[in-house]
C-alpha positions as CSV (number, residue, x, y, z in Angstrom):
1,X,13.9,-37.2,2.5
2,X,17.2,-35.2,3.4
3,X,20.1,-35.2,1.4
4,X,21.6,-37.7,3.1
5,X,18.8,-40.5,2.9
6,X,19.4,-43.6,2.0
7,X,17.8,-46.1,0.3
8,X,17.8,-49.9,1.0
9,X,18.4,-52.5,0.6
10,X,22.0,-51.7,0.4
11,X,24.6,-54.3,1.2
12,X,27.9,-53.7,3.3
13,X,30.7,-55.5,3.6
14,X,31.4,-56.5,7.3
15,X,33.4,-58.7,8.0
16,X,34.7,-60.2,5.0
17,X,31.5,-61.1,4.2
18,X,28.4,-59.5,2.2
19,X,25.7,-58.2,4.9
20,X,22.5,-56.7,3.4
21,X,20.5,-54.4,5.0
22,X,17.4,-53.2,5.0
23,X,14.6,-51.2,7.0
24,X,13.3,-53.3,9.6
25,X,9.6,-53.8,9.1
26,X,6.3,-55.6,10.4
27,X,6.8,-58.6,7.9
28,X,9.7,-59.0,9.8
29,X,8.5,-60.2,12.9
30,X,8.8,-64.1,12.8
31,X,12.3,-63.4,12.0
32,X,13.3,-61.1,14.9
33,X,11.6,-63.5,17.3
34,X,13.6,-66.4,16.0
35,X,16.5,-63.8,16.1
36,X,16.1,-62.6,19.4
37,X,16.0,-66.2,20.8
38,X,19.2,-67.1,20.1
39,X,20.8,-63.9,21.9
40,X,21.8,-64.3,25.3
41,X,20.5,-62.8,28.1
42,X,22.7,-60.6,29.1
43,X,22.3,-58.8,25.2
44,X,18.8,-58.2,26.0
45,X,19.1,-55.8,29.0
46,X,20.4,-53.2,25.8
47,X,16.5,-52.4,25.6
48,X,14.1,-51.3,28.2
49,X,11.8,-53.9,28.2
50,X,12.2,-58.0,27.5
51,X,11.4,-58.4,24.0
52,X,11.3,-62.2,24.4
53,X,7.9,-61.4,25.7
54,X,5.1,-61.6,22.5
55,X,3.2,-58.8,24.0
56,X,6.9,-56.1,23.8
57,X,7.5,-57.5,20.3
58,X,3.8,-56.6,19.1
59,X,4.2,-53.1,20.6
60,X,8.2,-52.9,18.6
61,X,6.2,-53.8,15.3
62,X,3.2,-51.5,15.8
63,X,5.9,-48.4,16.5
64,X,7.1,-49.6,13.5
65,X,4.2,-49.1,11.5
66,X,2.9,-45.7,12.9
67,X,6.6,-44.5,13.0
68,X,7.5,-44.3,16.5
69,X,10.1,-46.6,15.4
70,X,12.6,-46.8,12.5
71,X,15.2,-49.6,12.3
72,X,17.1,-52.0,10.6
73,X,17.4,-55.5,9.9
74,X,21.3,-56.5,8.9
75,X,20.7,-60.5,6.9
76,X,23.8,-62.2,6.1
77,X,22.5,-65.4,3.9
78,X,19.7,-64.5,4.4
79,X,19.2,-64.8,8.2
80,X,18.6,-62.2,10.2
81,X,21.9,-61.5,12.6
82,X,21.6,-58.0,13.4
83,X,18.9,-55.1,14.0
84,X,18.4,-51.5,14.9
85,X,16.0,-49.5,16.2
86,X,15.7,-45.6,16.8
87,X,12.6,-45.0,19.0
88,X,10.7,-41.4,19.5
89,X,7.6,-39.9,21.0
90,X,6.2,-37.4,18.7
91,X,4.1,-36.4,21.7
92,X,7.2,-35.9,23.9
93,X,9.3,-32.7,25.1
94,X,12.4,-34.7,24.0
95,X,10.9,-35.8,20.2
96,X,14.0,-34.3,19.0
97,X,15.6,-37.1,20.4
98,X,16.0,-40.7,19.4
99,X,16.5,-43.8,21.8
100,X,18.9,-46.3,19.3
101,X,18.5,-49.9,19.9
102,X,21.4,-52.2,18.6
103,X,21.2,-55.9,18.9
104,X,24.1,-58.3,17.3
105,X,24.5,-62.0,16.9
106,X,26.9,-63.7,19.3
107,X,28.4,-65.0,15.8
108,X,29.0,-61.4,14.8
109,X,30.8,-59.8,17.2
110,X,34.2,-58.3,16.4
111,X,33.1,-58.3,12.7
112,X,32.1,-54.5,12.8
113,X,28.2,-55.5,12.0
114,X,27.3,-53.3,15.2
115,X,29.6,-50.2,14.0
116,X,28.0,-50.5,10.7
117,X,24.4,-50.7,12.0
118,X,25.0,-47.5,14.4
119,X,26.7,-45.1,11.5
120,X,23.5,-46.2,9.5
121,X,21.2,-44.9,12.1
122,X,22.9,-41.7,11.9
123,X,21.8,-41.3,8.7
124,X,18.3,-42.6,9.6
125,X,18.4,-40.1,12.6
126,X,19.0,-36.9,10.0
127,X,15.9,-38.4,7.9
128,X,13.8,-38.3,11.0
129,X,14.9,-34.8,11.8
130,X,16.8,-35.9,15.4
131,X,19.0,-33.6,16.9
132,X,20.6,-36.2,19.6
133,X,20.6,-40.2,19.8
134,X,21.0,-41.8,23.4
135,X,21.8,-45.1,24.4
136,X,21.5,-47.4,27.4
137,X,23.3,-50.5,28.4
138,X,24.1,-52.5,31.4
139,X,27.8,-51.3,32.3
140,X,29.3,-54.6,32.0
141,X,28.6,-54.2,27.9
142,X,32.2,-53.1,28.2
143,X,32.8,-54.0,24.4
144,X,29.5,-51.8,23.0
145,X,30.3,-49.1,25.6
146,X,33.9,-49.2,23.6
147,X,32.1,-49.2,20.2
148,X,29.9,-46.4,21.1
149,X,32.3,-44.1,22.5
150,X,34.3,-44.5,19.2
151,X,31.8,-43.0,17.3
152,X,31.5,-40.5,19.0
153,X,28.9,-41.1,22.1
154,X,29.4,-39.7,25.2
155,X,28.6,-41.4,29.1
156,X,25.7,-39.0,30.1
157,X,24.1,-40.7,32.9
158,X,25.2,-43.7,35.4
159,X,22.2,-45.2,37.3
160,X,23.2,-47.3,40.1
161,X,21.0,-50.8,40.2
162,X,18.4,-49.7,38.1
163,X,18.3,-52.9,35.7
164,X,16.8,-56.0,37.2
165,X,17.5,-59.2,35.2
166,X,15.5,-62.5,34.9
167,X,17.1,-64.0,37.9
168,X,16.3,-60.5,39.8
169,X,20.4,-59.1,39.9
170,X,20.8,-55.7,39.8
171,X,23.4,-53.9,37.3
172,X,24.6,-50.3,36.7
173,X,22.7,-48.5,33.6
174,X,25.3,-46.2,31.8
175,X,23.2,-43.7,29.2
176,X,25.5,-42.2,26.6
177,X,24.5,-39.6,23.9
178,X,25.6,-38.2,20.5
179,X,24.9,-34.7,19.2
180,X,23.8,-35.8,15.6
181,X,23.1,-32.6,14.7
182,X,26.6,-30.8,15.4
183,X,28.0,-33.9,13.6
184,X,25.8,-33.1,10.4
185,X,26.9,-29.7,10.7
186,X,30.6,-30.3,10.4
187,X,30.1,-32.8,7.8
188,X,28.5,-30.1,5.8
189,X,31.1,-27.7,6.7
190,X,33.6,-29.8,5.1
191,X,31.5,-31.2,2.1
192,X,31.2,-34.5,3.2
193,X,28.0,-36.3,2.4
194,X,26.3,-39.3,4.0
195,X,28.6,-42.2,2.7
């Protein structure tokens, strides 16, 4: 563990409201199914592949257990209405970098759940040893894309029709980054510590 580990569960206030998370494990998976039902469709072209399918949400929980995969599951009352995820490939020439995953209820958006979940992935990101954290979405995710930027990710790559939805329409894949490394770095120059 680094200095600036954290350990969970923790709760957050977001919102107004109490919000507890915690690491996202296998035990988790009836949950995230039930959780990923009720998003809409548009939410789900944030990851690479359909994890309405049974067969993509096996693979997310056996990542998850051999540590491809870190996340976070965000419970207010105790259902879950928010995860993470921050994938990796040991075996890859980019294992110093981390794909982040961030999924939201419809009920929680403009409540700051999503903020919180990505600034606690940074932290996860420094305990995995991650130099850089990249994200994808659909460029009609105007509101994430704002979110993102904020905290400091970057528009690296703009792929023209490379996402095909259920109904087979094509959108725009934006890929934004975040040097999580030079951010650790000036946090330590000035002293601060993982809040």
């Amino acid at each position: 563990m680094t200095e600036a580990s954290r350990s969970y569960p923790r709760t957050l206030e977001c919102g107004g409201d109490a919000v507890e998370l915690n690491r996202l494990q296998a035990s988790d998976r009836a949950a995230l199914v039930e959780f990923v039902a009720r998003l809409p469709t548009t939410d789900l072209l944030f990851v690479p592949r359909d994890i309405n399918h049974p067969k993509v949400i096996d693979a997310w929980m056996a990542a998850l257990q051999d540590g491809r995969m870190a996340g976070l599951a965000a419970r207010r009352g105790g259902q879950l209405v928010g995860c993470s995820s921050i994938y990796t490939d040991p075996l890859s020439w980019s294992r110093h970098v981390g794909e982040l995953r961030v999924l939201v209820a419809s009920s929680e958006r403009g409540r700051g759940l999503g903020r919180c979940l990505i600034q606690e992935c940074f932290i996860q990101a420094l305990e995995l040893g991650l130099k850089k954290l990249v994200a994808q979405m659909t460029t009609n995710q105007t509101g994430a894309i704002a979110v993102f930027e904020d905290l400091g990710f970057h528009p690296e790559a703009l792929l023209r029709q490379h996402v095909a939805d259920r109904d087979g329409d094509l959108h725009d894949l934006v890929l934004l980054s975040h040097d999580v490394a030079a951010v650790a770095g000036r946090h330590a120059a000035y002293g601060v510590a993982g809040a």
